[in-house]
Every structure is written in structure tokens, then in C-alpha cells.
N, C-alpha and C positions, 0 to 999 in steps of 0.2 A: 504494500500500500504506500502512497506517496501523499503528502502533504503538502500545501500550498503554503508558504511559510514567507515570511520578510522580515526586515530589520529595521525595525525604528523607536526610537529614544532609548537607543542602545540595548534593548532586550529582544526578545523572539517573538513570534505573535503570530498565531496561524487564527483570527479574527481580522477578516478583512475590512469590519469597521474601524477596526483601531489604524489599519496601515492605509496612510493616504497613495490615491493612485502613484504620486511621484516617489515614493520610496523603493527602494532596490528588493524587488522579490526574486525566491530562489524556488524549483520547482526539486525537490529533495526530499529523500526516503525521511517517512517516520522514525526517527531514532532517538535513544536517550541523550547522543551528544550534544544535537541542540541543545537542549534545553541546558544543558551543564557547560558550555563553553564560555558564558561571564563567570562561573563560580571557579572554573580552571584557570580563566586569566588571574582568578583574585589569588587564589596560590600557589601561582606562579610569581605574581605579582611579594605576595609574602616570603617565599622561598629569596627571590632577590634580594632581597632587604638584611638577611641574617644566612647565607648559604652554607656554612662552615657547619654552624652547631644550632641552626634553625632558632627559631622562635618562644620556643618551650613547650612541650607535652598540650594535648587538649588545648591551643590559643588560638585554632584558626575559628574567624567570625566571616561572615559574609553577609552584606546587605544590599537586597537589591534596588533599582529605583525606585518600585513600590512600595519601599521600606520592609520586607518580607527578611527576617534574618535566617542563616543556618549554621551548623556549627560543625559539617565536615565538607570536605570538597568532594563529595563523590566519586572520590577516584584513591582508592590506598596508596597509592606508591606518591601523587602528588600533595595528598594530604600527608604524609611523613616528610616528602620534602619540605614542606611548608614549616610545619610543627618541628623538627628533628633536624634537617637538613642532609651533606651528604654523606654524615657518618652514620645520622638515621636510616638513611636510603639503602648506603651498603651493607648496615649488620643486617637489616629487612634481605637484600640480595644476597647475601651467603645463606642466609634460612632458608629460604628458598630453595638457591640451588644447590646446597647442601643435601635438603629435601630432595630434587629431582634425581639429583645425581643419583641418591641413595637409592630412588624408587626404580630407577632404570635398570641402575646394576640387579635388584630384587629381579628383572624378568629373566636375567639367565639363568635365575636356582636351575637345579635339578629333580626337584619336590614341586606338583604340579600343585598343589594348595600353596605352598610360600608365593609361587609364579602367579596366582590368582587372586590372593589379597592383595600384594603387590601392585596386579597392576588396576585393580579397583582404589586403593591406596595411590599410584599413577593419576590415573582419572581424577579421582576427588582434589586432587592437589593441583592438578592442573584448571579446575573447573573452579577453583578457589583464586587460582591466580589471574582467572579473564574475569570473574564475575569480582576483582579487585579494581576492573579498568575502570569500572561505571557506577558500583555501588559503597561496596565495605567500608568501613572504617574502624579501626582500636578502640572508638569511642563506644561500640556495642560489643559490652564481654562476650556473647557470643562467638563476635567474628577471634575476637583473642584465643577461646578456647578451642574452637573447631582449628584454626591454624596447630596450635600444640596437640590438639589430639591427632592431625593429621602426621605432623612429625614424628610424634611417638610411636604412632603404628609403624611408621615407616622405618625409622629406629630400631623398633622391636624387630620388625621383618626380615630386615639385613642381619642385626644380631644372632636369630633362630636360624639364619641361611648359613652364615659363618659356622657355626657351632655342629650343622649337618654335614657340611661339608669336611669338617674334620675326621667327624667321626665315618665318614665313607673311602 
């Protein structure tokens, strides 16, 4: 599906009473980025300001011209820049690919259950890191816990692979 979409007084607006004919419209898929592209410039815009060692934990705010505030950038990786910076960014990117690494080496077990949690363990972790592009954020424990519990499975998995393969 596509939307009829335009830009004026600096926000998005698929109400074509709000968009006067002479404003720039755009003929573009229905997507979440729209609507998140002022909240990405704002921290980015944040990230700029403090890039080293960021802004401090939970500080990003965003208000639109509506006055409408929110308090994560809908995007994990640029909401840690923001907040964290690029020391936040990179211990986030070793967790990660720490995590992937781990879960890839899991599919060459030789134990067809290590190789099948693994790669559902694979999957989830991968499905955590896109669904990190547009929504998550640290500021709901949830997303904190499901990342650590995603690790530890995957932790664990390698560990029980190590320890079979000894013993074979």
C-alpha cells in the first residue's frame, strides 16, 4: 500500500487538508520511517552535541511542533548513541556480535537439538536486532531482559556444544 504523504511545517502529514497544494509531496510506501525521521534527526542531533561518552542514560526528550513529547528515539542503536555515545554504541556492538558470532558457530554442532535451538536462538536474535531499527528501546525492561535472555541461551548453547564435543 502507498500513501500520499508531504512535508510541511516540518513534520509529515498524509491529510491533505493540512498540506497546501504548493508544498513538496512525495508519493511513498506506508512505512514507520516516516513518521520517525524528525525524532532520528533529534538524536542525531543529540549524539552531536556529547559523541564520546553521550548525554547520560534515559536523557533523550523529543518535542514535536505540536508540542507532542517522547522519550526514546525509536531506533536502539540511535537512541544509545544519543544517550551513551560511541562507547555506548560499541559495548551494544560487541553484545551483539558477540551474540551472533556465538549463535552461528552453534549451527555447526554435531547434536541436531544444540543445531536447532541455536538456530531459533539465530533467528530471535536476529529478529531483535531489525525490530531494534524502528522500535526498542533500554527504557522498557522488557527489551533489556529478552536481549540477556537471548544471550544466555546462546551462551549456554555454545557452552553445552563445547563440552559435547569433548566428550566425542
Amino acid at each position: 500500500a502507498t500513501a500520499r504523504v508531504c512535508v510541511c511545517r516540518r513534520r509529515w502529514s498524509s491529510d491533505r487538508a493540512e498540506c497546501p497544494s504548493s508544498a513538496a509531496s512525495l508519493l511513498v510506501a506506508a512505512i514507520p520511517t516516516l513518521r520517525m525521521h524528525p525524532i532520528w534527526s533529534a538524536a542525531w542531533d543529540a549524539f552531536l552535541k556529547a559523541p564520546f561518552l553521550g548525554n547520560g542514560p534515559y536523557t533523550f526528550r523529543y518535542t514535536s511542533p505540536d508540542s507532542i513529547t517522547g522519550g526514546w528515539a525509536h531506533n536502539l542503536y540511535l537512541d544509545t548513541l544519543a544517550e551513551r555515545g560511541f562507547i555506548g554504541l560499541a559495548a551494544l556492538g560487541l553484545l551483539l556480535f558477540g551474540g551472533l558470532s556465538a549463535a552461528h558457530k552453534i549451527q555447526r554442532a554435531a547434536f541436531t537439538e544444540t543445531r536447532i535451538l541455536g538456530a531459533g536462538a539465530l533467528a530471535a536474535l536476529l529478529g531483535f536486532c531489525f525490530a531494534a531499527l524502528f522500535e526498542l528501546s533500554f527504557l522498557r525492561q522488557w527489551v533489556v531482559i529478552m536481549l540477556f535472555a537471548l544471550l544466555g541461551t546462546i551462551a549456554q548453547l555454545a557452552s553445552y556444544q563445547q563440552r559435547e564435543e569433548v566428550k566425542a
